[in-house]
N, CA, C and O of each residue as an XYZ file, in Angstrom:
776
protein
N      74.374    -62.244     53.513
C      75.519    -61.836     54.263
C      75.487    -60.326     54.392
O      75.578    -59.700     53.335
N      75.355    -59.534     55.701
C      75.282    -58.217     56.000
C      76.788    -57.743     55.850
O      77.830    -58.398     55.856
N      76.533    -56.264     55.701
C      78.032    -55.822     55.106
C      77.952    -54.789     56.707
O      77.055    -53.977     56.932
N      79.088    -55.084     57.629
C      79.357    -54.149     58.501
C      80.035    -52.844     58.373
O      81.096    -52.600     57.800
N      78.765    -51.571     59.385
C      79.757    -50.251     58.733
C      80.293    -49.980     59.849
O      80.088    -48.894     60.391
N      81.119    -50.973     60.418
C      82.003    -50.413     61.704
C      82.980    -49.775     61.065
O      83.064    -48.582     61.354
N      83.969    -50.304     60.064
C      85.051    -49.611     59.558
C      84.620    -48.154     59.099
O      85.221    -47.129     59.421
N      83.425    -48.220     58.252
C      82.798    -46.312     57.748
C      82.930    -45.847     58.906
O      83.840    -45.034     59.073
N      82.043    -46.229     60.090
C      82.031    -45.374     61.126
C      83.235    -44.953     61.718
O      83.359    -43.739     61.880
N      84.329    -45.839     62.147
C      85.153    -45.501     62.384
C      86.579    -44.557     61.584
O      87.488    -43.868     62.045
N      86.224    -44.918     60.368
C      86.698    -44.103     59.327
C      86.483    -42.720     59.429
O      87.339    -41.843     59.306
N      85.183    -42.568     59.682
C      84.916    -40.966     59.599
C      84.941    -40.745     61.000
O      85.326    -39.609     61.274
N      84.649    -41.477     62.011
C      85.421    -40.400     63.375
C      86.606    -40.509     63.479
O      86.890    -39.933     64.530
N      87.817    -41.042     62.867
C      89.455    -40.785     62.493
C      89.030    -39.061     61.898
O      89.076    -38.002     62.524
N      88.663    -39.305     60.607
C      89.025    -38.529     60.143
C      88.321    -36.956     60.832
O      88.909    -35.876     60.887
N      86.633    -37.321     61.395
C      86.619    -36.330     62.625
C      87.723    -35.777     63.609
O      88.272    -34.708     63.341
N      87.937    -36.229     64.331
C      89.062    -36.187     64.941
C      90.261    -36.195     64.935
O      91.082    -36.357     65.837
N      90.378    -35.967     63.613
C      92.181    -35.664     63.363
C      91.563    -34.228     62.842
O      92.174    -33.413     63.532
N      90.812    -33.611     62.119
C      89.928    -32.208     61.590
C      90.054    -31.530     63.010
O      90.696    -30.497     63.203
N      89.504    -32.088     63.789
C      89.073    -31.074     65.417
C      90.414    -30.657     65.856
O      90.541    -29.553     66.386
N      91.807    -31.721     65.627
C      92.854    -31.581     66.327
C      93.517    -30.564     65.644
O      93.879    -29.690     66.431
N      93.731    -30.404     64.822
C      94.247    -29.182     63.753
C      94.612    -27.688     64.548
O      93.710    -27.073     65.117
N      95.577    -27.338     64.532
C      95.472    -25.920     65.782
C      94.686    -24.800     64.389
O      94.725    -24.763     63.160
N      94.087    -24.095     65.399
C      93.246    -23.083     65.207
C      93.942    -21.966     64.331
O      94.910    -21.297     64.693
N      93.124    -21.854     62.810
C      93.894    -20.346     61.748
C      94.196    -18.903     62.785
O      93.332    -18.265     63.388
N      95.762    -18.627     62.767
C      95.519    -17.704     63.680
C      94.413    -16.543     62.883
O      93.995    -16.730     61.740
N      94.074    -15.421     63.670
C      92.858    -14.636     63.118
C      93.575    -13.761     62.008
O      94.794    -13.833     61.857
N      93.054    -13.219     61.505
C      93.159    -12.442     60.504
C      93.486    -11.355     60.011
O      92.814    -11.152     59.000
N      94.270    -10.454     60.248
C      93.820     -9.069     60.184
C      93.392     -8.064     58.761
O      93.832     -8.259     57.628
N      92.629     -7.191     59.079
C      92.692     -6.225     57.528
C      94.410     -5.462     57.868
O      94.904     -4.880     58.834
N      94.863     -5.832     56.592
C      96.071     -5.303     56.474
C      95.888     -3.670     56.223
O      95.291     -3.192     55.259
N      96.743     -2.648     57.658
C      96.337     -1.252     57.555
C      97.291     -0.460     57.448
O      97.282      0.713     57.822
N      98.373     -1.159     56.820
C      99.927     -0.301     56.121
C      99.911     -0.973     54.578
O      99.450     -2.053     54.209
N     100.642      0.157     53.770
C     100.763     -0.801     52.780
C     102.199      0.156     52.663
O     102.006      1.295     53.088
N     103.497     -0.076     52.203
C     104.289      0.370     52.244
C     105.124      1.006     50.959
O     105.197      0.087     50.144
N     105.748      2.115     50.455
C     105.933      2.558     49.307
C     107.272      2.498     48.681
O     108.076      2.940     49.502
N     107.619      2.291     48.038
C     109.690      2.190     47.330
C     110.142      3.463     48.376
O     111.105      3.045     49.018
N     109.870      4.608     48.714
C     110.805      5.912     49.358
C     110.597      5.301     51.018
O     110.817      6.030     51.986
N     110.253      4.207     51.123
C     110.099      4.351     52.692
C     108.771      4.897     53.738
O     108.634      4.998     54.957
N     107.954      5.162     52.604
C     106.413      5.697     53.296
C     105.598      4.763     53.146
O     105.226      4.300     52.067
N     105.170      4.325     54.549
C     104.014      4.286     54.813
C     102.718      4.706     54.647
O     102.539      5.923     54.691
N     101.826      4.035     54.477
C     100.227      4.677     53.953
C      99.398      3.872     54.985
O      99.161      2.667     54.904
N      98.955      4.785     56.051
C      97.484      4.133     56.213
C      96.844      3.787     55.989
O      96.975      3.703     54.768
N      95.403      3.120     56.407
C      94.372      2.589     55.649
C      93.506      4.224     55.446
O      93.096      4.562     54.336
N      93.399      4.757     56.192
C      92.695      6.385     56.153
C      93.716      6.968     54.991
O      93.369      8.100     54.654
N      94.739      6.547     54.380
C      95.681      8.003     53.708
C      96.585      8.400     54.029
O      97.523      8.486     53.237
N      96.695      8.810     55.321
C      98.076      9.736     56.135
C      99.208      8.586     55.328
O      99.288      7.389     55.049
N      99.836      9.632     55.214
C     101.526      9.094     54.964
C     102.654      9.359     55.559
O     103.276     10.421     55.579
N     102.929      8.221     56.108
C     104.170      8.825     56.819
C     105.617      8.812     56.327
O     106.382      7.870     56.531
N     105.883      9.740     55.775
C     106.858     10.244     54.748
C     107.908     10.841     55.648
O     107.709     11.526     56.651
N     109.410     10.355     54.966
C     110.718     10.817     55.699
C     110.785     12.106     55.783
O     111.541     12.447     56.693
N     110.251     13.085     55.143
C     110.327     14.162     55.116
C     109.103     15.182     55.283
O     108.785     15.489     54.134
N     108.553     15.622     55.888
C     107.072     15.999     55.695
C     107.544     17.574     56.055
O     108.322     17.786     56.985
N     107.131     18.386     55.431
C     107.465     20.014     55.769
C     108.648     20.656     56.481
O     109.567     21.054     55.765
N     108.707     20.750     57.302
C     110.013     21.010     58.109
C     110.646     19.987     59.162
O     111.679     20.001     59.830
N     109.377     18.921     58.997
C     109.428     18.097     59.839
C     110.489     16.282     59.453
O     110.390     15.618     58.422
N     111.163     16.041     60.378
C     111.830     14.790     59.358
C     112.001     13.862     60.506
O     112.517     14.154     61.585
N     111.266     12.134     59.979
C     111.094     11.071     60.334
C     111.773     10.587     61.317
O     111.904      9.461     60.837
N     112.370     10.521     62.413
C     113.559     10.035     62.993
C     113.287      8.208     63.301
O     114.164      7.345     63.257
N     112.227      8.060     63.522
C     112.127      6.757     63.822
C     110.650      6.395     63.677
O     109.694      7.168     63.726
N     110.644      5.144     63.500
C     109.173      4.705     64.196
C     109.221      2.682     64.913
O     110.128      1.881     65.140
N     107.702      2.654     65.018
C     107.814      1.607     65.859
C     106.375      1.456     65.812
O     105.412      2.138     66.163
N     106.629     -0.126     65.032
C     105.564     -0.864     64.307
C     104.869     -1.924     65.477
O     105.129     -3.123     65.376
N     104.350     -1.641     66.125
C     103.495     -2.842     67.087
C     103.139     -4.640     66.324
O     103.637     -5.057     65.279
N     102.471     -5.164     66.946
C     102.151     -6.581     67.004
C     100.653     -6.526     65.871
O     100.176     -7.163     64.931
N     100.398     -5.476     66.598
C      98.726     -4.909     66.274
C      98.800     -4.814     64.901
O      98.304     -5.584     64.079
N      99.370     -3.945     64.732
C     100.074     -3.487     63.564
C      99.929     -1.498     63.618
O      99.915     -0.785     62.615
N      99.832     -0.958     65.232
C      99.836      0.036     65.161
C     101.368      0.399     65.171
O     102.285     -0.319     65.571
N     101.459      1.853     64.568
C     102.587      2.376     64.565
C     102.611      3.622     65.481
O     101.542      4.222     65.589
N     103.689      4.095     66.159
C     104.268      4.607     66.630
C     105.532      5.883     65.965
O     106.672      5.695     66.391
N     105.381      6.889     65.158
C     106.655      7.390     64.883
C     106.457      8.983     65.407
O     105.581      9.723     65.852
N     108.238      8.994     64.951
C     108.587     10.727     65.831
C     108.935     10.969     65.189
O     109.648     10.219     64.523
N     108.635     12.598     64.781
C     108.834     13.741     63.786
C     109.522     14.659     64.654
O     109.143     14.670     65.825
N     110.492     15.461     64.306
C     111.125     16.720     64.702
C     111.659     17.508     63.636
O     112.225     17.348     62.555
N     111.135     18.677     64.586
C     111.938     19.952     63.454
C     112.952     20.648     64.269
O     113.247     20.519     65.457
N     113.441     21.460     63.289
C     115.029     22.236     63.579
C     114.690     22.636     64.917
O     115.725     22.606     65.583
N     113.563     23.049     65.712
C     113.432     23.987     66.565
C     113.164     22.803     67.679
O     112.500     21.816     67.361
N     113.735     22.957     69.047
C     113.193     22.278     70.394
C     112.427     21.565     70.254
O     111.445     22.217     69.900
N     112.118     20.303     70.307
C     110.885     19.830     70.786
C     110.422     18.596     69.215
O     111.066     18.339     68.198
N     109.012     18.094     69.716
C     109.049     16.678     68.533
C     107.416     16.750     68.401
O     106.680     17.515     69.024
N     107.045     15.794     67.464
C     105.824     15.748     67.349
C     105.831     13.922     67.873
O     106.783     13.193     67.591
N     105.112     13.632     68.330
C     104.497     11.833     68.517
C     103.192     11.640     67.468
O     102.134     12.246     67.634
N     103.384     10.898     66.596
C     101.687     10.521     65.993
C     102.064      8.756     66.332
O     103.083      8.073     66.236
N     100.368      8.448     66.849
C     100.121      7.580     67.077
C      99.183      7.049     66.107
O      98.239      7.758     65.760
N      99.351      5.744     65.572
C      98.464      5.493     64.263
C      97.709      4.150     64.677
O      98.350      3.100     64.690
N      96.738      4.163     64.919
C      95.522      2.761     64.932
C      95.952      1.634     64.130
O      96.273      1.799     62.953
N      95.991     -0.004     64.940
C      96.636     -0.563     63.832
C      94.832     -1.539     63.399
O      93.879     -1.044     62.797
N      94.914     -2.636     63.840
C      93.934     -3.219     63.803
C      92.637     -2.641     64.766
O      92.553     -1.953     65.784
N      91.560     -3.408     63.733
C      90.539     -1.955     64.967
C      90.214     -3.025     65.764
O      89.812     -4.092     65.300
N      90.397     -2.761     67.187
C      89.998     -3.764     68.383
C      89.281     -2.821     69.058
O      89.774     -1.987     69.818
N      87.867     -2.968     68.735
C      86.933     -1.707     69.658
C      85.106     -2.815     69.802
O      84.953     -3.737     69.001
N      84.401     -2.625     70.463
C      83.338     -3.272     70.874
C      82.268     -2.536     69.318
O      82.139     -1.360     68.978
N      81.801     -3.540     68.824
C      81.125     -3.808     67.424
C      80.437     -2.075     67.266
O      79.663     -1.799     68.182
N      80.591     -1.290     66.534
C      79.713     -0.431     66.510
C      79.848      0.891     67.150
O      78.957      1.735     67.243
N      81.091      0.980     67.591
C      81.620      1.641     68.448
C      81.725      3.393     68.024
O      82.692      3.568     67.282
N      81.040      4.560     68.294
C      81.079      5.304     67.920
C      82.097      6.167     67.505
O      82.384      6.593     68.624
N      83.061      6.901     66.558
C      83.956      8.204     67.039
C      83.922      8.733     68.267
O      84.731      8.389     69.130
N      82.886      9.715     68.493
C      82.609     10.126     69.757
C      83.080      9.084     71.055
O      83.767      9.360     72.038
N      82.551      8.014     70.735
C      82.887      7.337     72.137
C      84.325      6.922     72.680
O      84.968      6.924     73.730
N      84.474      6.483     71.035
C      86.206      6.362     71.143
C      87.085      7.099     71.299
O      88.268      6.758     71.306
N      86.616      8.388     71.470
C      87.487     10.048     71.818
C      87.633      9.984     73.129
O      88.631      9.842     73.836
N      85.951     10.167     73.475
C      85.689      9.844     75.242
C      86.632      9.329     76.098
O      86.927      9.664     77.245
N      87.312      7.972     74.970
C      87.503      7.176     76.215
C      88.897      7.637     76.370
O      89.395      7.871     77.472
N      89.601      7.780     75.091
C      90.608      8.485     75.011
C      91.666      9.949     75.579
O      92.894     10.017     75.540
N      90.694     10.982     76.075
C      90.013     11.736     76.750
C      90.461     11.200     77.567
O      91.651     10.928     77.722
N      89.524     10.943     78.271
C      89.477     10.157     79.880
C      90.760      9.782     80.193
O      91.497     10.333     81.010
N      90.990      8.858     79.537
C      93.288      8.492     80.071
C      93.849      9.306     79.818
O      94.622      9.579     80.736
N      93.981     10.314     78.534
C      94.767     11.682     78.983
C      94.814     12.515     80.039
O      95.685     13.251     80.502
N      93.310     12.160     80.432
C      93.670     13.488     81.791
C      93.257     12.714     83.167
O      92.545     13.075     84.104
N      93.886     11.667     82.956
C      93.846     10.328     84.319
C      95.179     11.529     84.616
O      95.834     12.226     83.840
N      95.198     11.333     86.459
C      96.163     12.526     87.163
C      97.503     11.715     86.977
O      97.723     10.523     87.191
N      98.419     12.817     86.466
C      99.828     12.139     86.261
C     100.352     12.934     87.197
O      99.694     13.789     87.790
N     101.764     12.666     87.419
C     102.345     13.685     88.344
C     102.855     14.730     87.671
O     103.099     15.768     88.288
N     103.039     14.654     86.642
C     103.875     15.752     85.808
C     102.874     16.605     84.334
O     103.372     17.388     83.526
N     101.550     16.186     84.359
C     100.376     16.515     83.299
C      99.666     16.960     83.635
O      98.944     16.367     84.437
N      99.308     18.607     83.174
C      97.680     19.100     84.018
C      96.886     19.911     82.615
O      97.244     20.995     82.154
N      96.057     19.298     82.249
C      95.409     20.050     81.136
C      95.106     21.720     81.401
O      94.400     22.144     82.316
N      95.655     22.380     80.604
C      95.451     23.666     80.499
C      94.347     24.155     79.778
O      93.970     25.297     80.043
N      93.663     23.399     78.778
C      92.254     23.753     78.003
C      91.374     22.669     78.271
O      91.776     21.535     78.532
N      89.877     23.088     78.194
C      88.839     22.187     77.306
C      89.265     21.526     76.195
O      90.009     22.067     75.377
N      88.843     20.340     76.077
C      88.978     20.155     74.644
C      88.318     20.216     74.491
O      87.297     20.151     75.175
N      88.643     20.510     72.697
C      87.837     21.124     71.766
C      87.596     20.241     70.674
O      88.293     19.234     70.548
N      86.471     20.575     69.684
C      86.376     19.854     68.895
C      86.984     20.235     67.899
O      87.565     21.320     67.925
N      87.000     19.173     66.419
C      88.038     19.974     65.308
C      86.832     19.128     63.879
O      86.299     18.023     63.772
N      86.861     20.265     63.112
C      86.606     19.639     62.300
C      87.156     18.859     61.210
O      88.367     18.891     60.987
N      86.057     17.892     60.245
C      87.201     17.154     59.646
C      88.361     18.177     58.566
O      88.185     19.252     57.992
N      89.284     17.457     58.629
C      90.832     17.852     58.277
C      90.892     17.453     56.781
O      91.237     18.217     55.880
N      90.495     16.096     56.619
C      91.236     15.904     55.317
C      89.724     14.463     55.001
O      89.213     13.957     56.000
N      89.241     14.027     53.568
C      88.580     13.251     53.196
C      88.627     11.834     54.238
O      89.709     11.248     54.297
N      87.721     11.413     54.869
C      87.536     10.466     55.898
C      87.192     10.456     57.160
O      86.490      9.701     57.832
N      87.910     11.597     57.427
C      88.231     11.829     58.791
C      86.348     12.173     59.345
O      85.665     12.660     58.444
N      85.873     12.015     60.229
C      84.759     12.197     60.613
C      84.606     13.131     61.537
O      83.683     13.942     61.472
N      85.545     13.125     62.561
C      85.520     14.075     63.556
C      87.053     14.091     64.462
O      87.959     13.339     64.103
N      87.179     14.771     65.334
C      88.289     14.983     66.003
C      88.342     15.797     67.157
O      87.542     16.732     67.190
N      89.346     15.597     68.405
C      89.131     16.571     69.457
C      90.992     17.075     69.606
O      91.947     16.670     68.944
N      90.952     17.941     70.578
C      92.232     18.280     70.714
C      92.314     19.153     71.910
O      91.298     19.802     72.157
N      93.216     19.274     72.608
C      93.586     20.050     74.044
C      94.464     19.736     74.182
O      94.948     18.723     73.679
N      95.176     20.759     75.176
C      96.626     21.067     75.665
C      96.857     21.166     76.932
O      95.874     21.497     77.596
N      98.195     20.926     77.709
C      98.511     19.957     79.122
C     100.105     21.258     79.198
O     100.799     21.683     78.275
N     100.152     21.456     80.278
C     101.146     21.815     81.033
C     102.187     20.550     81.190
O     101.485     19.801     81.869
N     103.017     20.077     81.052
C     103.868     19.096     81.381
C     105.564     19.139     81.572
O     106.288     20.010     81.089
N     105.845     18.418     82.086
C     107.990     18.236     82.036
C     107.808     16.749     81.858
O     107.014     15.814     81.958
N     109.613     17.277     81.377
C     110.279     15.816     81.182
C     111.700     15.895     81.898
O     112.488     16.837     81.814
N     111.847     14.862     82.531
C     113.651     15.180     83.180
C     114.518     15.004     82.033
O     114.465     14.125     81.173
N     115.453     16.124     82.170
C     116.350     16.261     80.527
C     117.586     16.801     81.550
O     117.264     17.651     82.381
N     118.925     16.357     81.516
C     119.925     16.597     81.421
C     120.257     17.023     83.011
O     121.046     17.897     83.369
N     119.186     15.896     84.118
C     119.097     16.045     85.492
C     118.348     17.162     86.268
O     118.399     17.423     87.470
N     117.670     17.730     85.315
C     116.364     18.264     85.824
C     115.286     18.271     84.888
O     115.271     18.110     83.667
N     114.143     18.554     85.952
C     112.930     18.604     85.425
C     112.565     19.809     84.341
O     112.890     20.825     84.955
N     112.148     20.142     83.279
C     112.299     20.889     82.488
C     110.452     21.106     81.640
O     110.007     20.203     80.933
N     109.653     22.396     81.902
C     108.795     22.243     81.247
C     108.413     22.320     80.134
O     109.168     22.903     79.355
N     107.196     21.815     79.634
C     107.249     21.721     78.509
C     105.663     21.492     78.297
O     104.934     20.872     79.071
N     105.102     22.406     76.540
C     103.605     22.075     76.300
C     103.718     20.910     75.585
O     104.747     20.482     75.061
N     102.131     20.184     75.579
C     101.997     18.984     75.401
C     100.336     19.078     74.694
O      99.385     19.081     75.476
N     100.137     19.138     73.472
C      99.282     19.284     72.653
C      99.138     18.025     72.217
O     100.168     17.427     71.906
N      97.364     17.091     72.050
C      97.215     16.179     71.946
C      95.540     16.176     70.955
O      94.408     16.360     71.402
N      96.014     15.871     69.393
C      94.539     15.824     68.793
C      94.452     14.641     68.503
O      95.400     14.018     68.025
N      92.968     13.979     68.808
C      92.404     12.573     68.282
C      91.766     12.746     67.195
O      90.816     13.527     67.140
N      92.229     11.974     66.050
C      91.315     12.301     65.180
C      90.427     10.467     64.966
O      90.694      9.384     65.487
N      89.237     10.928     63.866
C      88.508      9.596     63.845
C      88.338      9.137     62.568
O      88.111     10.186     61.965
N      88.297      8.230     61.737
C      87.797      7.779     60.586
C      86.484      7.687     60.522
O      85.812      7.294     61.475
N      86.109      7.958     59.657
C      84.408      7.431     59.732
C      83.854      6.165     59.914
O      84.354      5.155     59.420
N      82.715      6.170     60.688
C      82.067      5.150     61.369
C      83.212      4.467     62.264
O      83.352      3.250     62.382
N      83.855      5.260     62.758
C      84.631      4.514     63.630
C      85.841      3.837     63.322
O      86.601      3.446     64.208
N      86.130      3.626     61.704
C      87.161      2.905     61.119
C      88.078      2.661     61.745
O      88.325      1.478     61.980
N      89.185      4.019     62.401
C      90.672      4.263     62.563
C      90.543      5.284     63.797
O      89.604      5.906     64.293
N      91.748      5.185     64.032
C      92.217      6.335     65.431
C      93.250      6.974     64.938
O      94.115      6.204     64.520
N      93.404      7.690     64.867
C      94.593      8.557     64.544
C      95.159      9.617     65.886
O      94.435     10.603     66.031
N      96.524      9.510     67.005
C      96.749     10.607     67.967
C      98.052     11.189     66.999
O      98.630     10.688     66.034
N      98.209     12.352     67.653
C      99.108     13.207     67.386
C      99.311     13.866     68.616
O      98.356     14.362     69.213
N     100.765     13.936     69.169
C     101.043     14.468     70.476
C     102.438     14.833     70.153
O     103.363     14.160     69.697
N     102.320     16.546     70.641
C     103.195     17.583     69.789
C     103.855     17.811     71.803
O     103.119     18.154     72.728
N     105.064     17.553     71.897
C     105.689     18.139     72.643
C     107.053     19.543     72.234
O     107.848     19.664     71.302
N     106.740     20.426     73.522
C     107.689     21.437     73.144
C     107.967     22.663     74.350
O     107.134     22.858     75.236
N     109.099     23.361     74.265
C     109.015     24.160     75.516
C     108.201     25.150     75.525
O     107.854     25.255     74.349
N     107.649     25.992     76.165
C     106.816     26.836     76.044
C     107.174     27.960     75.768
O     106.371     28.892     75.723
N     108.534     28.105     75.513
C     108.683     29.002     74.783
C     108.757     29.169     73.198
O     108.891     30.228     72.586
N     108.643     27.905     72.682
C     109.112     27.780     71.356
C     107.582     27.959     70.921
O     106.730     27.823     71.799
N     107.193     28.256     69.624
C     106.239     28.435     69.298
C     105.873     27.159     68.079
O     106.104     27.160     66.870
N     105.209     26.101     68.963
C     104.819     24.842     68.566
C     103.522     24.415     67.987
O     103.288     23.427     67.290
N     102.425     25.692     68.564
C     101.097     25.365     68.535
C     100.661     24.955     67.395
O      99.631     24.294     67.258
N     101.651     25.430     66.189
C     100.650     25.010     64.941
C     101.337     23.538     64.509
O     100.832     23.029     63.509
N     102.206     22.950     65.017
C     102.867     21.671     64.698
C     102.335     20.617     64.139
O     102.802     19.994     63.185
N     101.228     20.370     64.792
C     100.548     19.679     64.459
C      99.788     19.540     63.097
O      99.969     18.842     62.099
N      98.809     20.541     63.476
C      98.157     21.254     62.000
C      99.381     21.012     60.442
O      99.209     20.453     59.358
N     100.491     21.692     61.007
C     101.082     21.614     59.455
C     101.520     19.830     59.324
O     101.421     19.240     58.248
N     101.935     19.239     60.429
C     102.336     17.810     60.018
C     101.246     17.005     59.296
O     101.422     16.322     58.287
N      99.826     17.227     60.117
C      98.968     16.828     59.308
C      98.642     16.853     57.595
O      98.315     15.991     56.780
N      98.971     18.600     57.520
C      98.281     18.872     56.145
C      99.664     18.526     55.092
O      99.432     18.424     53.887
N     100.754     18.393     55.479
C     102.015     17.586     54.903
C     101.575     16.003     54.913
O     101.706     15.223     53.970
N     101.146     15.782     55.916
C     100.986     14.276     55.160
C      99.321     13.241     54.977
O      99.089     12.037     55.091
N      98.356     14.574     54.616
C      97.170     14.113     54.615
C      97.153     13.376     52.989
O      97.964     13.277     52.069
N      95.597     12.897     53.269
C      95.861     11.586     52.369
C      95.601     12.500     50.621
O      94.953     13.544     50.546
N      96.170     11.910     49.552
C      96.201     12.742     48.375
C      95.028     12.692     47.749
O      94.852     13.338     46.716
């Protein structure tokens, strides 16, 4: 008397096919905040974004999907700093610093109606442990404030993690009369990594 393996077979394409139907692990990310008891944030590079950083103090931020962040710094005087922080790295395998500046670059000085770069950019060297490289240049710009157009400088450094890790922007707006240029520089070295 033969023993039939219709039931095995069919057993294991059930159980095939209930495996295939399963919805898909969403993906994964490397987690690139880790967050501190005072309210600071830590990058995966270091930077901290601390309520208080030199003269400068936290007003807000704004945490993406990505998991990039978004926050604004201002000091007593006219005008704000923007840092833009890399959340997950979504870049083509291998992707250089350099290239990722490039491209970066390139959409800053795509023609706006109200943005006209006033320098070359320049290169910067690294700032603080990680950082690999960095560029930076400055833009003539306005913003409509209080029913008119009103100008204002617009200083913008990319910095890079090594091998490409992270993106780090920083975009320092201010009137041109206020003396902003070093804004940046000190927000950085207030909240570079310890």
């Amino acid at each position: 008397m033969g023993v039939s393996l219709r039931p095995a077979v069919y057993a294991a394409l059930a159980f095939y096919l209930s495996a295939c139907s399963q919805p898909a692990a969403p993906p994964q990310f490397e987690r690139v905040w880790k967050s501190e008891s005072d309210k600071t944030l830590v990058h995966r590079s270091g930077i901290r974004l601390l309520q208080q950083a030199g003269r400068f103090h936290r007003m807000r931020e704004h945490l993406g999907e990505m998991q990039d962040v978004i926050a604004l710094y201002v000091a007593s005087e006219p005008g704000e700093v923007r840092v833009h922080f890399s959340g997950s790295v979504l870049r083509p395998a291998g992707e250089a610093c350099d290239t990722r500046i490039d491209r970066i670059a390139k959409d800053e000085d795509r023609p706006r109606r109200s943005t006209k770069r006033i320098e070359s950019w320049r290169n910067l060297t690294p700032l603080f442990a990680g950082m690999e490289t960095g560029r930076a240049a400055a833009y003539d710009s306005e913003r409509f404030v209080d029913g008119a157009f009103r100008p204002l400088r617009l200083e913008v450094y990319v910095l890079c993690g090594a091998g490409g890790s992270w993106i780090v922007q920083y975009r320092a707006e201010y009137p041109p009369d206020v003396q902003g240029s070093t804004w940046i520089n000190e927000l950085i070295a207030a909240t570079a990594p310890l």
